[in-house]
C-alpha positions as CSV (number, residue, x, y, z in Angstrom):
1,X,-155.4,156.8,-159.8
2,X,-152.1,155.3,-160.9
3,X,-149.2,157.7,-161.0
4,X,-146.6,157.6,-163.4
5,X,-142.9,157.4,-162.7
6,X,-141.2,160.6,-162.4
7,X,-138.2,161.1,-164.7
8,X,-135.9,163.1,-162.9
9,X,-132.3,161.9,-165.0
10,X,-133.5,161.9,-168.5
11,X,-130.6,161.2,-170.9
12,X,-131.1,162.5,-174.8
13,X,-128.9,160.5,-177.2
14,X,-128.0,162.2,-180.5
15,X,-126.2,161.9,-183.6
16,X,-127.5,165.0,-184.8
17,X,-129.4,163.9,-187.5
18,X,-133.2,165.0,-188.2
19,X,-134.2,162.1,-186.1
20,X,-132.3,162.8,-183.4
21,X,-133.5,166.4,-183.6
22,X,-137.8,164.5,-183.2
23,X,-136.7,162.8,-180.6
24,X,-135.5,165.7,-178.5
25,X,-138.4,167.2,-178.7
26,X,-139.8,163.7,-176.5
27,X,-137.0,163.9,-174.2
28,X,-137.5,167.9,-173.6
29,X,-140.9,167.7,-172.7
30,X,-140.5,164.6,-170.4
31,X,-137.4,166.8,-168.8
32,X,-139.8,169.2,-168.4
33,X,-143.2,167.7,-167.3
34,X,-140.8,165.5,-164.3
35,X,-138.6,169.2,-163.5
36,X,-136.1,166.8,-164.3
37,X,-131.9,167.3,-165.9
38,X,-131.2,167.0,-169.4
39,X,-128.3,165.3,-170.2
40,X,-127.6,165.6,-173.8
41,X,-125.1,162.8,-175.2
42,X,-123.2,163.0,-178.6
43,X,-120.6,159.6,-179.1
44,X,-117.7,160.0,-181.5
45,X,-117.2,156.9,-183.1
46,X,-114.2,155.5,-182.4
47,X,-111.5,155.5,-185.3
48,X,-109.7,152.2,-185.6
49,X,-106.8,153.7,-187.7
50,X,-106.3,156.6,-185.3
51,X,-103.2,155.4,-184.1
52,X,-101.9,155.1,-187.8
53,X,-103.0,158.5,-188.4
54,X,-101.1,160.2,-185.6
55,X,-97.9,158.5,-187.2
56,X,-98.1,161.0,-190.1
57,X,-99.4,164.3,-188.6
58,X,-98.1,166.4,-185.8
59,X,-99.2,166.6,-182.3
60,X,-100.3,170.6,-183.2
61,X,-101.8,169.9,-186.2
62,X,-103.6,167.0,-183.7
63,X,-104.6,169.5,-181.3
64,X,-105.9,172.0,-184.0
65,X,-107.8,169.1,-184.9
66,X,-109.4,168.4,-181.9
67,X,-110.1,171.9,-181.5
68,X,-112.1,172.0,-184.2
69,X,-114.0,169.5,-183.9
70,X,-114.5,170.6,-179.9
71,X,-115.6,173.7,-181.3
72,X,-117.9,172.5,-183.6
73,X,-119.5,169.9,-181.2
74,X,-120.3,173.2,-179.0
75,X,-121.9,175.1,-182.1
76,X,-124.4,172.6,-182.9
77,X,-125.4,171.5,-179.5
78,X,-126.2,174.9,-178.7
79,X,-127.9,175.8,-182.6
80,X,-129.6,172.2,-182.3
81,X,-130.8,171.8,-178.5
82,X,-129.5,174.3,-176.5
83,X,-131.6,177.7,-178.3
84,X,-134.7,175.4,-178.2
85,X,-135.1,174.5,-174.5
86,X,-137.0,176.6,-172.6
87,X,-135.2,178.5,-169.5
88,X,-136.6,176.4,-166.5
89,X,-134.9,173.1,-168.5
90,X,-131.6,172.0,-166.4
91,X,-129.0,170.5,-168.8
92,X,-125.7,169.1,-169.2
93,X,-124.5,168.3,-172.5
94,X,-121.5,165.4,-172.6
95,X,-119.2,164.3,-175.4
96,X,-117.7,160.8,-175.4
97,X,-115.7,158.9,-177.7
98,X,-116.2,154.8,-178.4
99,X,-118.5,152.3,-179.5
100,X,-122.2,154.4,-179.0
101,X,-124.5,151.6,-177.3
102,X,-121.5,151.1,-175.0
103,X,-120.8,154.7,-174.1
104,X,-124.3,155.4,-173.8
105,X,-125.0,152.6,-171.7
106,X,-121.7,153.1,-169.2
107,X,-123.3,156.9,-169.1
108,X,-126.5,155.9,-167.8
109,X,-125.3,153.7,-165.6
110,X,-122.6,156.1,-163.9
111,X,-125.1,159.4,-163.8
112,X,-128.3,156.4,-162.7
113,X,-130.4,157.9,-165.4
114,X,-134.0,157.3,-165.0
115,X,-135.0,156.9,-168.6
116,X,-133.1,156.9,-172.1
117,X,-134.8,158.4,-175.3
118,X,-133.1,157.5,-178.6
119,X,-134.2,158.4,-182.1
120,X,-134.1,155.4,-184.8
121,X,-133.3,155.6,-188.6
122,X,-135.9,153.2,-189.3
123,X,-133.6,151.0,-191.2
124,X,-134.6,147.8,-192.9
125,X,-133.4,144.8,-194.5
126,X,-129.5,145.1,-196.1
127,X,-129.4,148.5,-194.7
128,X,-130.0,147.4,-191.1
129,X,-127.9,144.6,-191.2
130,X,-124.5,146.5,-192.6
131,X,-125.1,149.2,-190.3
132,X,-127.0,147.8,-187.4
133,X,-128.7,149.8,-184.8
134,X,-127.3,151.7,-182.2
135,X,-130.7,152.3,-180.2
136,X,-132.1,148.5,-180.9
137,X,-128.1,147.6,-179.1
138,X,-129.2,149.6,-176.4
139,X,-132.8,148.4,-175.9
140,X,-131.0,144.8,-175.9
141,X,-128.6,145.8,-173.2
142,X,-130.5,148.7,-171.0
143,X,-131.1,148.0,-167.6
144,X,-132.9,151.4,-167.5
145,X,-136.3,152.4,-169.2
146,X,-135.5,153.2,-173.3
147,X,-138.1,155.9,-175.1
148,X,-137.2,154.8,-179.0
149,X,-138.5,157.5,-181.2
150,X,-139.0,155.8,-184.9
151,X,-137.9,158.3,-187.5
152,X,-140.7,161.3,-188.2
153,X,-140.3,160.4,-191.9
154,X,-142.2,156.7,-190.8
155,X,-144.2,157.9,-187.9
């Protein structure tokens, strides 16, 4: 009988879109079939005119800024993912900034994350090309086992 590997580090990439949302339900039951931790990854996009910005706002308006969006990030991982799991699920959730394939990626690498699961837009043609694909960057690059979940809409 061949044994599977056991995912014991299984890190859950989301954007919180409806696809991200299928694709947590993969990377929930593997947590849970291995006893394994949950790591549950949101990346905020980098804003290249950030440093322009701060120019024209002040550093407490900044902080209430962050705030809110701090507090918002908590809301919806815990409305999203958090109410969902069952009890016995370990999990972590993390919030980085950056380029996503690259944070993701330097994440996985740091925590040695047995498998990744990412949920895809299922964009094609023009609409892929503009906007690329974050999980098809990190399939390229991944040193590590990827789980791609194709949006429920196409599966």
């Amino acid at each position: 009988m061949i044994e599977y590997p056991k995912y014991k580090k299984v890190l859950f990439c989301t954007d919180f879109s409806e696809n991200a949302d299928y694709a947590f339900e993969f990377a929930c039951g593997i947590a849970k079939r291995d006893e394994g931790v949950l790591y549950i990854l949101h990346v905020i996009p980098y804003n290249p005119n950030q440093a322009y910005v701060e120019n024209f706002i002040t550093t407490e308006d900044l902080e209430k800024i962050q705030k809110s969006i701090q507090e918002d990030l908590v809301n919806r991982y815990r409305e999203r993912y958090e109410e969902k799991m069952e009890k016995e699920i370990e999990f972590e959730t993390v919030t980085k900034s950056g380029r996503a394939d690259k944070e993701i990626l330097e994440f996985a690498e740091k925590e040695q994350v047995d498998l990744i699961v990412i949920g895809t837009h299922g964009r094609t043609g023009i609409e892929h090309v503009i906007f690329g694909s974050v999980a098809e960057r990190v399939l390229r690059r991944s040193p590590i086992p990827v789980f791609i979940i194709p949006s429920k809409k196409k599966a």
